[in-house]
C-alpha positions as CSV (number, residue, x, y, z in Angstrom):
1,X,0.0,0.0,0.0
2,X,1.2,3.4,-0.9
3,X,1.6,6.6,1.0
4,X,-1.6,7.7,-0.6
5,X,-3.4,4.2,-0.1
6,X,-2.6,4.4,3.2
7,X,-3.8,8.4,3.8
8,X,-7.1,7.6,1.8
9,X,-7.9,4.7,4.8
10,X,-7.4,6.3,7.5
11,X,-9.4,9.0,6.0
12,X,-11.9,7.0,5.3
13,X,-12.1,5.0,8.4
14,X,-12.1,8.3,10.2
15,X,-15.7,9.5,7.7
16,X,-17.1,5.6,8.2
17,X,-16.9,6.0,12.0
18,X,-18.5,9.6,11.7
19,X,-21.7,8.7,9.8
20,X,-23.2,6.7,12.7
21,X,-26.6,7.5,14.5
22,X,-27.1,11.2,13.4
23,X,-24.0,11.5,11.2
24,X,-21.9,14.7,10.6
25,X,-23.7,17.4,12.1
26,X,-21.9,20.6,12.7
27,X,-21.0,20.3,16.5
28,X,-20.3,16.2,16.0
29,X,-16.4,16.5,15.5
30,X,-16.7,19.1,18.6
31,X,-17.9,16.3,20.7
32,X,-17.1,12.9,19.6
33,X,-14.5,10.5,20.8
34,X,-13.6,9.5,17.7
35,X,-9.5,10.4,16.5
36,X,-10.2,12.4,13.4
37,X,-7.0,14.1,13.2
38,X,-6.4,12.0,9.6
39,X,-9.6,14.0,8.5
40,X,-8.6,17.3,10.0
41,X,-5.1,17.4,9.1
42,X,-5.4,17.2,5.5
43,X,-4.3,20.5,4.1
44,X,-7.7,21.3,1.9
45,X,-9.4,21.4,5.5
46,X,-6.5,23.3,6.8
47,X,-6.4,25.5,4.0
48,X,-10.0,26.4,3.9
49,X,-9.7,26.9,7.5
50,X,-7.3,29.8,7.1
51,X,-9.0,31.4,4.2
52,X,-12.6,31.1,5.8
53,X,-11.0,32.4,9.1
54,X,-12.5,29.1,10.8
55,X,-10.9,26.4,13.3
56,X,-10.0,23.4,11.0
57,X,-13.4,21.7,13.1
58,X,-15.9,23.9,11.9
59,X,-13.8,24.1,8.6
60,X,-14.4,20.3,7.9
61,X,-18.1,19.8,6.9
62,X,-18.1,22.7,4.3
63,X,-15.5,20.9,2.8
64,X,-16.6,17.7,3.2
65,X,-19.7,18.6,1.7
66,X,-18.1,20.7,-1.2
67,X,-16.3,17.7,-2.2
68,X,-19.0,15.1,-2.0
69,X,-20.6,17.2,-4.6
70,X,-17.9,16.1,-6.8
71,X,-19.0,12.5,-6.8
72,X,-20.6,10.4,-8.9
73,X,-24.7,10.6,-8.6
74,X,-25.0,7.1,-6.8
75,X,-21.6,7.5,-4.4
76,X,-22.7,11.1,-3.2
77,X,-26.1,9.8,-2.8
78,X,-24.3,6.9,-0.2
79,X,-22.3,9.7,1.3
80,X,-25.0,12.3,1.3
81,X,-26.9,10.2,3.4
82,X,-25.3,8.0,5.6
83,X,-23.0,11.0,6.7
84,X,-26.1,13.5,7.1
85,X,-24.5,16.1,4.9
86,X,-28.3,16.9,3.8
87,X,-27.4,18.0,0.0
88,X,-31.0,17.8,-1.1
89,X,-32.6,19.1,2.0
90,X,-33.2,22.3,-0.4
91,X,-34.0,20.6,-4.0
92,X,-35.4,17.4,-3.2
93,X,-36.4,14.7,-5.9
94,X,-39.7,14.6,-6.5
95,X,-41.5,12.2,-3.9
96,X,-38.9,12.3,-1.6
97,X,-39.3,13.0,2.4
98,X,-35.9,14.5,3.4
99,X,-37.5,14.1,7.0
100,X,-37.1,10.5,6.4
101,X,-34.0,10.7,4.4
102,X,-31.9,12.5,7.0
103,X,-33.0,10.8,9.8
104,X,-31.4,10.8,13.6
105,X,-30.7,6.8,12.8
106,X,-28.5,5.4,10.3
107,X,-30.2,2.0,9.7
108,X,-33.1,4.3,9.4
109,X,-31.3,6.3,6.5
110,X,-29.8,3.5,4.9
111,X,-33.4,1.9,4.9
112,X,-34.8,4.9,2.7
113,X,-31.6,4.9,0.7
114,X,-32.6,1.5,-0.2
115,X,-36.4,1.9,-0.9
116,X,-36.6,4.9,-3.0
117,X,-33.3,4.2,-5.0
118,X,-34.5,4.9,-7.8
119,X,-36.2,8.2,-6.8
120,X,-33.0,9.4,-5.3
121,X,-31.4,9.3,-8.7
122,X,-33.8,11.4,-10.3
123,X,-32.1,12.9,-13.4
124,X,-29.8,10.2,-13.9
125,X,-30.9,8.4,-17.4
126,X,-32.0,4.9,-16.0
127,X,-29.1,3.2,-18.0
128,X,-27.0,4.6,-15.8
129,X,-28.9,3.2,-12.5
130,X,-27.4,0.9,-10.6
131,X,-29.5,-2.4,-9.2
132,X,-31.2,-1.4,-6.3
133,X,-29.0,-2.7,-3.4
134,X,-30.2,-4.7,-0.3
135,X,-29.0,-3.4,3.0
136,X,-26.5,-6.0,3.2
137,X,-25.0,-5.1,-0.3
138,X,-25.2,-1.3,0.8
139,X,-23.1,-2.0,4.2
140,X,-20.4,-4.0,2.1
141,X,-19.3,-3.1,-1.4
142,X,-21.2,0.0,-2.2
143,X,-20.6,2.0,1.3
144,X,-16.9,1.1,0.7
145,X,-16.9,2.4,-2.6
146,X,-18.4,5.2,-2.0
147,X,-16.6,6.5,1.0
148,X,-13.1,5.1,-0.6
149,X,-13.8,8.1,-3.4
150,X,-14.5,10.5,-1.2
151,X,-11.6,9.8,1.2
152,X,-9.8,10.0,-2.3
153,X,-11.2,13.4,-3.2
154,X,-10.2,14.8,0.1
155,X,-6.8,13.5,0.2
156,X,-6.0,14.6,-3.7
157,X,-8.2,18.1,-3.1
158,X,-5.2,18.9,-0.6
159,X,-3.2,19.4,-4.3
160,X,-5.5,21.9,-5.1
161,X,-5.6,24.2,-2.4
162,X,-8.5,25.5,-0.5
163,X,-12.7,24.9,-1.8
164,X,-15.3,27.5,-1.8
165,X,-18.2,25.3,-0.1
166,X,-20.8,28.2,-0.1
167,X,-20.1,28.0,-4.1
168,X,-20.8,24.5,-4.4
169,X,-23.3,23.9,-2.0
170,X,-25.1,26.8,-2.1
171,X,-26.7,25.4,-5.9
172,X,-29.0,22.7,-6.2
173,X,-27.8,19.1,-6.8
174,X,-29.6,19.2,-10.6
175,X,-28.2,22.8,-11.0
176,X,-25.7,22.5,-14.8
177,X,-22.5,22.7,-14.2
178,X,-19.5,24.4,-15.7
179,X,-15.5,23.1,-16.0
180,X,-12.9,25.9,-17.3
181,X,-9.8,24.6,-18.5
182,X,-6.8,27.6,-19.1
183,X,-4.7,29.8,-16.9
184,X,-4.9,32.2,-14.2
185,X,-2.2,35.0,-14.3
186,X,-1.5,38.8,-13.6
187,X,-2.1,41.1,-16.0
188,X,0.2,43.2,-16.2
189,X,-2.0,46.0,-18.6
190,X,0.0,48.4,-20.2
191,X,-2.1,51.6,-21.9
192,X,-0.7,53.0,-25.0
193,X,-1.8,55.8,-27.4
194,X,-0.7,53.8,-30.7
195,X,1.1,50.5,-30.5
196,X,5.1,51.2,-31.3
197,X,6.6,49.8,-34.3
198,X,9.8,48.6,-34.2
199,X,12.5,50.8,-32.4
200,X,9.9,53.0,-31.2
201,X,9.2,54.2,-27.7
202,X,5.6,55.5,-27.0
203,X,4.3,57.0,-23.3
204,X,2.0,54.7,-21.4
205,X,0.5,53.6,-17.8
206,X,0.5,50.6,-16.4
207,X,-2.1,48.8,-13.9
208,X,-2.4,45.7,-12.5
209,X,-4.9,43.3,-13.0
210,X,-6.1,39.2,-12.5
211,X,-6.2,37.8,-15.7
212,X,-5.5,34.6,-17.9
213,X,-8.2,33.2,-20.4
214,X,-9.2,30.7,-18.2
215,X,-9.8,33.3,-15.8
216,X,-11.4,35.4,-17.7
217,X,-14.1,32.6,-18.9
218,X,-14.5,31.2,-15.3
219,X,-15.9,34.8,-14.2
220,X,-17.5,35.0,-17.3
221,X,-19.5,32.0,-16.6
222,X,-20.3,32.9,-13.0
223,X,-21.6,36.3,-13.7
224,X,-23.8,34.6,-16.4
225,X,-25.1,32.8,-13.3
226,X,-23.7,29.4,-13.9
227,X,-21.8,27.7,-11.2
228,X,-18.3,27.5,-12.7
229,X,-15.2,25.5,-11.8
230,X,-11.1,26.4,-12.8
231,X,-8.5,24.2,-13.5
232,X,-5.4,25.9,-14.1
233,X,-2.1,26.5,-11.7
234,X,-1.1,29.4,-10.4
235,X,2.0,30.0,-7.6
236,X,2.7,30.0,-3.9
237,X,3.6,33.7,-3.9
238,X,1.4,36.4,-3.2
239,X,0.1,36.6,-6.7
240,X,-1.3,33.0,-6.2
241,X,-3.2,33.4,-2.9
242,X,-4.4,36.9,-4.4
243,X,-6.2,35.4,-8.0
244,X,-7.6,32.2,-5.5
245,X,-9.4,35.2,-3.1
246,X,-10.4,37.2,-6.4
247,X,-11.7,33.7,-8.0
248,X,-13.7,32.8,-4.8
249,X,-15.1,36.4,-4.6
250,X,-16.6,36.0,-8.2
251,X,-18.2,33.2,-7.3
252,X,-15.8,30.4,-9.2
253,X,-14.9,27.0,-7.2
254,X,-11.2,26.7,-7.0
255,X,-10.9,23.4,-5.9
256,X,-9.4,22.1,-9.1
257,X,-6.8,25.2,-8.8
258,X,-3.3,23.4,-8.2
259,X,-0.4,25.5,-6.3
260,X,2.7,25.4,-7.5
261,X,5.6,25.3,-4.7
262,X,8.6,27.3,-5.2
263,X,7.3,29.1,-8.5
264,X,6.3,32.4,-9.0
265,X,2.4,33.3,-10.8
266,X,2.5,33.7,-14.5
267,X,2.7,37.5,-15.4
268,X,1.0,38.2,-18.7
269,X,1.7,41.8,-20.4
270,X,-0.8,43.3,-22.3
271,X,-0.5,45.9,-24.6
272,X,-3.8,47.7,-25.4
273,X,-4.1,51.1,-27.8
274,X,-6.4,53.7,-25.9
275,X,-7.4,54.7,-29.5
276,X,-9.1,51.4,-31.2
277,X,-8.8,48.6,-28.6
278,X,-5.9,46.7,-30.7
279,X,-3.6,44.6,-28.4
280,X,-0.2,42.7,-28.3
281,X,0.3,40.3,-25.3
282,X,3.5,39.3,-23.9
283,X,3.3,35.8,-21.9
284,X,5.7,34.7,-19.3
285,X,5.4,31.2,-18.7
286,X,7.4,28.7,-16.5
287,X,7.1,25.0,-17.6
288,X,6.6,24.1,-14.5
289,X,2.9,26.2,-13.9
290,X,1.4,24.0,-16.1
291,X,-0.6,21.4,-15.8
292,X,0.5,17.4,-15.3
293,X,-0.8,13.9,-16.6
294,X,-1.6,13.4,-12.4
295,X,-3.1,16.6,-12.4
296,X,-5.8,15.4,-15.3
297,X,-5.9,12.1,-14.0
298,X,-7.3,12.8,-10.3
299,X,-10.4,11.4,-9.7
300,X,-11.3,14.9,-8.4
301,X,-11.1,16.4,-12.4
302,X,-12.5,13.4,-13.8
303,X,-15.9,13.7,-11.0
304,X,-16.0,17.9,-12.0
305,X,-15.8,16.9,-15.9
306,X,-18.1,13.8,-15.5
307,X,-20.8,16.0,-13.3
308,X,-20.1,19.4,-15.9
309,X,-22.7,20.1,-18.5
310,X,-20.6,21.7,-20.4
311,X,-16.2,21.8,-20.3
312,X,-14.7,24.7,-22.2
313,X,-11.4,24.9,-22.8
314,X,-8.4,27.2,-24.2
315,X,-4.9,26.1,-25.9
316,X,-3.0,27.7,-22.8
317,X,-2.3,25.0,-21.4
318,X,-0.2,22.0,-23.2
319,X,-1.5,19.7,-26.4
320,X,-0.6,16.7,-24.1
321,X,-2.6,18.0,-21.2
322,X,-5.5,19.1,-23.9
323,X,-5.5,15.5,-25.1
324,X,-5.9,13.5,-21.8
325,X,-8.9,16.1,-20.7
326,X,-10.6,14.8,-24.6
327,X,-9.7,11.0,-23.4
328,X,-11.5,11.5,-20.0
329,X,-14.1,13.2,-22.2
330,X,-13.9,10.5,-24.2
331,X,-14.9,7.9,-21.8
332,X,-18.0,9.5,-20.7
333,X,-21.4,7.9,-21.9
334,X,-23.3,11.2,-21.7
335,X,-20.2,14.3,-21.9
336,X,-20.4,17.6,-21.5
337,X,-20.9,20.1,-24.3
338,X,-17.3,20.7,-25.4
339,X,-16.3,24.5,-26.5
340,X,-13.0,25.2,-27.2
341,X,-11.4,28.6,-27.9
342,X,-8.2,28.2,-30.3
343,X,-5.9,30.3,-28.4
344,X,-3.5,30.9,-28.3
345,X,-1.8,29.2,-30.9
346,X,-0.2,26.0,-31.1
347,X,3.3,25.2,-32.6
348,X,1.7,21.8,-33.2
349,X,-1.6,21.5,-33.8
350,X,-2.0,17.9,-35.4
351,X,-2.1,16.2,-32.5
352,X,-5.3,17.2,-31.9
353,X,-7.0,16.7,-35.1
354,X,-8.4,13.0,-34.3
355,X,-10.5,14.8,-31.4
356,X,-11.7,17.9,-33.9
357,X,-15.2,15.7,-34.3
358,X,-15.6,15.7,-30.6
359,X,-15.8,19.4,-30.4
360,X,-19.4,21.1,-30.1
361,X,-18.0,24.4,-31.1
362,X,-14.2,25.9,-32.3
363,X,-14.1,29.4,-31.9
364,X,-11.2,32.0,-32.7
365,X,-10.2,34.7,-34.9
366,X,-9.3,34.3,-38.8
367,X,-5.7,34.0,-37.7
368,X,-6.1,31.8,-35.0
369,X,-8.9,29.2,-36.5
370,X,-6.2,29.4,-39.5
371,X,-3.0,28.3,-37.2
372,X,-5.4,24.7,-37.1
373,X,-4.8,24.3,-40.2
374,X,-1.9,22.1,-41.5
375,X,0.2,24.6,-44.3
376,X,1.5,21.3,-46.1
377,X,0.5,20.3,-48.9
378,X,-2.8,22.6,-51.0
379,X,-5.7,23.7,-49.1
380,X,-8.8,22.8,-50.5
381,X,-11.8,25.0,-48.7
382,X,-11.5,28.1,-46.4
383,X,-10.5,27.2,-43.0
384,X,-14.5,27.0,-41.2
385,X,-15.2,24.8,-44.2
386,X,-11.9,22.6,-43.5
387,X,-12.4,22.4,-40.0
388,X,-16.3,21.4,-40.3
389,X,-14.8,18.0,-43.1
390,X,-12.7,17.0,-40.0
391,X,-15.6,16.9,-37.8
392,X,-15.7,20.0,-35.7
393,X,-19.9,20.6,-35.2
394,X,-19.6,24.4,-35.3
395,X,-16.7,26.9,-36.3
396,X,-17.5,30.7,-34.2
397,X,-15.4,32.9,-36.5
398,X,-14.7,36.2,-34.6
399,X,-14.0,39.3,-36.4
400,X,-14.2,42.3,-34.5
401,X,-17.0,42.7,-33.0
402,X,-18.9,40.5,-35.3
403,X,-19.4,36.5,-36.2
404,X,-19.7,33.6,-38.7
405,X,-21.3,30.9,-38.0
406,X,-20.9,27.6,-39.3
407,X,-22.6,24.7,-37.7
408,X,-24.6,21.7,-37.9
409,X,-27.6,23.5,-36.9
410,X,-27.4,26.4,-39.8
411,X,-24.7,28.9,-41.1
412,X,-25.1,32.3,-39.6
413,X,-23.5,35.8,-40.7
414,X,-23.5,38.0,-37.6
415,X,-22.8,41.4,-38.8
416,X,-20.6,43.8,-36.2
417,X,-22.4,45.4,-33.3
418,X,-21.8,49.6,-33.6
419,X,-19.0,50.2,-31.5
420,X,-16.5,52.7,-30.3
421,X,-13.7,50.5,-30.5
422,X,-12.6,48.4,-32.8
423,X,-11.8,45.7,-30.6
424,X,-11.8,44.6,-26.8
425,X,-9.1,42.6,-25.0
426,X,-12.4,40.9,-23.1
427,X,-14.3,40.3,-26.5
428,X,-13.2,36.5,-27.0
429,X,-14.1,35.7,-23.8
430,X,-17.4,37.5,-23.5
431,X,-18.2,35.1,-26.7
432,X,-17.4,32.4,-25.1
433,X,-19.1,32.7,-22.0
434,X,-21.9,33.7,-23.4
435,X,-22.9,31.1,-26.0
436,X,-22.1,28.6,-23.2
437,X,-25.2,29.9,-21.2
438,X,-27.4,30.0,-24.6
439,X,-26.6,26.2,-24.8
440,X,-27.2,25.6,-21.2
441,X,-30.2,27.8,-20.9
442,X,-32.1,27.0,-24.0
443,X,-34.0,23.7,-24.4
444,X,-33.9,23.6,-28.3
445,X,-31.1,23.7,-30.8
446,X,-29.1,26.8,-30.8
447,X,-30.8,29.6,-33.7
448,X,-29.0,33.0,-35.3
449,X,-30.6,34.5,-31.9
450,X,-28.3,32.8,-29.8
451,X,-25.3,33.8,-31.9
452,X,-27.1,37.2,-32.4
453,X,-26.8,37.0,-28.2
454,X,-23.1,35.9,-27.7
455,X,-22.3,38.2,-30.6
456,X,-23.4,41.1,-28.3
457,X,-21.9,40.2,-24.9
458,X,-18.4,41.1,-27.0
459,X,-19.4,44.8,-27.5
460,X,-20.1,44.8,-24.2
461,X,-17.3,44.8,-22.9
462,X,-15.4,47.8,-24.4
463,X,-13.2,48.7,-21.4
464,X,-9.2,49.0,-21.6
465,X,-9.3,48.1,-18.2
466,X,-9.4,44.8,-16.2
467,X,-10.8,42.2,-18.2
468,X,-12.4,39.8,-16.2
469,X,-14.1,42.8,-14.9
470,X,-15.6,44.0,-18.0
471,X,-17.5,40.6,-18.2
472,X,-21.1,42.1,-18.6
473,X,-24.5,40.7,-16.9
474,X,-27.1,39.1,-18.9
475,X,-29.1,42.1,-18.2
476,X,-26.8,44.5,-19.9
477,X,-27.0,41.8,-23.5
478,X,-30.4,42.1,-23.6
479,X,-30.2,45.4,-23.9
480,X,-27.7,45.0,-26.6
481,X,-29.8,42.8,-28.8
482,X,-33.0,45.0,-28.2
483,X,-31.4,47.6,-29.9
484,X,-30.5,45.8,-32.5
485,X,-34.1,44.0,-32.7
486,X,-35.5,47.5,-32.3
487,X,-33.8,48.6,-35.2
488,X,-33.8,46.1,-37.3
489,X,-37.7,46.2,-37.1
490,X,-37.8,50.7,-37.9
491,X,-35.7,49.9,-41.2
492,X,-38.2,46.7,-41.7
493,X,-41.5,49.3,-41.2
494,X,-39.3,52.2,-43.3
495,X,-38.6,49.7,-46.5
496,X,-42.7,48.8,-46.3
């Protein structure tokens, strides 16, 4: 047995012991006799503890309950119960009696678990049901199961640094789910009259911002409304703990954020013109704040991918790493809606062209939907039309603050929103965000309004400032395309 194996027992063994007669209820570790120091020594309690400003006691169910939200339906079902954690004491199944479910007695609870299985996996397609267990084969192979992966989650979350619980738990269990793959980094956002040509020095001013295109989708997807998780690595410097607190204040769950010891945060300049909104970006990258194949394969990032509705995804982060995401995804029977933004670009893109037909929807600028493309030999098509052959379901061209549209459910011209830039650093990011909550939020199969939609959340966000911040509400879009519809209808009535 390894030093893991051995961690993840005595975890478990400590969370086994717990769940008898009324379970984990706040004041049990208070009180009890049990030795849980296995449990309340692992550092993603400890962490949390420190951030939340809470002893590592009261620390523990939070986090406990955070990361049982990360199971599988029929594990955190087991654990939800027979620990008390009361996860659908707000949204509960229909015909379910949470009185009954979380009762004071655990053969009591185990008894419901048992008789209203089926019930208790409402949502789950029935395929994917396990046979309804007797309470002997609940007590034996399923409870071990069960509280095994959750030991596991809690041992491996330590890697990944402190959870938001009132993120996780605060949504209900059937509430869709996002996973952002990409990196967190300063900004480091340089202002410029005109961008300098070569051997020219212009005047400027400097700020300081959180930033990172995984960053920037992550709190583009929470203020959207959507509960969204990051996986990235950032540093054990100031920098690191700073974009953790800035994530957790906007809402993101950062318990797939890995902390990199002994390395310094990424810092990213950006170049903006005050003028138009062009930019030229400057990335300083260590090998080593990136993530690895142990990273990808945690059970942790393979319960937040399986559980996500939707996984989106930049090209920050390696081709190798990239590829084992797409062979998790690849396992799933029902996987997440995959939307991938193609940046920034990648020296060598071909190792990634046998998962192109996995991809919901490819989206970039000319130049960077273009870097997909092998330059050997003659092209035959334009690039959306190239990239649709190998089996990508929709191509999102962005071009300024406008869009084409080529997909499997229609081919749409989006012309440019009126602007007073000609570009915004937040743009890609706003569009990304925001035809991720059209998909989610809309029943039938995405229409020229929804591009119409995402198209507008890019003009936006005209700011040279931070851009994470300049992620706009879905109240401030619906103004956008009202205008537009508005509009559209006066020069419809004037032509009649």
């Amino acid at each position: 047995m390894t030093g893991d194996d051995t961690t993840v027992a005595a975890v478990r063994s400590v969370l086994t012991s717990l769940r008898k007669r009324a379970g984990l209820q706040p004041d049990r570790l208070h009180r009890t006799e049990i030795d849980a120091d296995a449990l309340i020594e692992q550092p993603v309690i400890q962490t949390y503890a420190d951030n939340a400003d809470l002893s590592p006691l009261e620390a523990a169910l939070p986090v406990i309950r955070a990361m049982a939200r990360n199971l599988t339906p029929t594990d955190r079902l087991v654990v939800d119960v027979e620990l008390n954690l009361r996860l659908l004491e707000n949204a509960p199944p229909p015909g379910v009696n949470t009185t009954d479910l979380y009762a004071d007695d655990l053969g009591a609870r185990r008894w419901y678990l048992c008789t209203y299985w089926s019930e208790l996996h409402h949502g789950v397609p029935d395929e994917d049901i396990p046979d309804t267990p007797t309470l002997r084969t609940i007590r034996g192979s399923t409870e071990e199961r069960a509280f095994t992966e959750l030991a596991r989650l809690i041992v491996e979350g330590s890697a990944y640094g402190a959870v938001l619980p009132a993120a996780v738990t605060e949504q209900p269990q059937s509430a869709p789910r996002v996973v952002v793959v990409g990196d967190a980094v300063i900004d480091h956002l340089y202002r410029v009259e005109q961008m300098p040509g070569a051997g020219a020095s212009v005047w400027g001013t400097r700020v300081v911002h959180p930033g990172g295109k995984g960053l920037n989708r992550a709190v583009a997807i929470a203020e959207f409304g959507w509960p969204a998780a990051l996986l990235a690595a950032v540093g054990d410097d100031d920098a690191g703990h700073n974009l953790r607190n800035y994530l957790r204040d906007k809402h993101v769950n950062t318990s797939l954020v890995k902390t990199v010891e002994q390395t310094p945060t990424p810092v990213t300049a950006v170049i903006v013109s005050r003028r138009t909104g062009e930019q030229a970006i400057i990335a300083d990258k260590d090998e080593r704040m990136t993530l690895s194949d142990n990273d990808i394969g945690s059970p942790a990032v393979h319960a937040a991918i399986a559980a996500a509705d939707a996984l989106l995804f930049t090209f920050e982060q390696p081709v190798r790493v990239l590829t084992g995401l797409l062979d998790v995804v690849r396992t799933l029977r029902h996987p997440p809606q995959l939307i991938v933004h193609a940046s920034p670009t990648l020296p060598r893109p071909q190792s990634l062209y046998p998962y192109l037909p996995m991809i919901d929807y490819l989206i970039g600028s000319t130049t960077d939907l273009d870097a997909l493309v092998s330059n050997t030999g003659s092209p035959v098509g334009d690039t959306a039309q190239r990239l649709r052959v190998a089996g990508v379901r929709g191509v999102c061209t962005l071009k300024g603050f406008g869009c084409t549209v080529h997909s499997d459910h229609g081919d749409f011209d989006i012309p440019p929103f009126p602007s007073m830039l000609t570009r915004s650093p937040g743009a890609p990011a706003a569009f990304t965000a925001a035809l991720t909550h059209r998909l989610l939020d809309t029943p039938h199969p995405p229409g020229e309004i929804d591009f119409v939609w995402a198209t507008a959340a890019m003009v936006a966000t005209q700011s040279l400032d931070s851009v994470p911040e300049s992620m706009p509400p879905t109240s401030r879009v619906d103004n956008i395309v009202q205008l537009r519809l508005a509009r559209e209808a006066g020069d419809l009535s004037g032509a009649m």
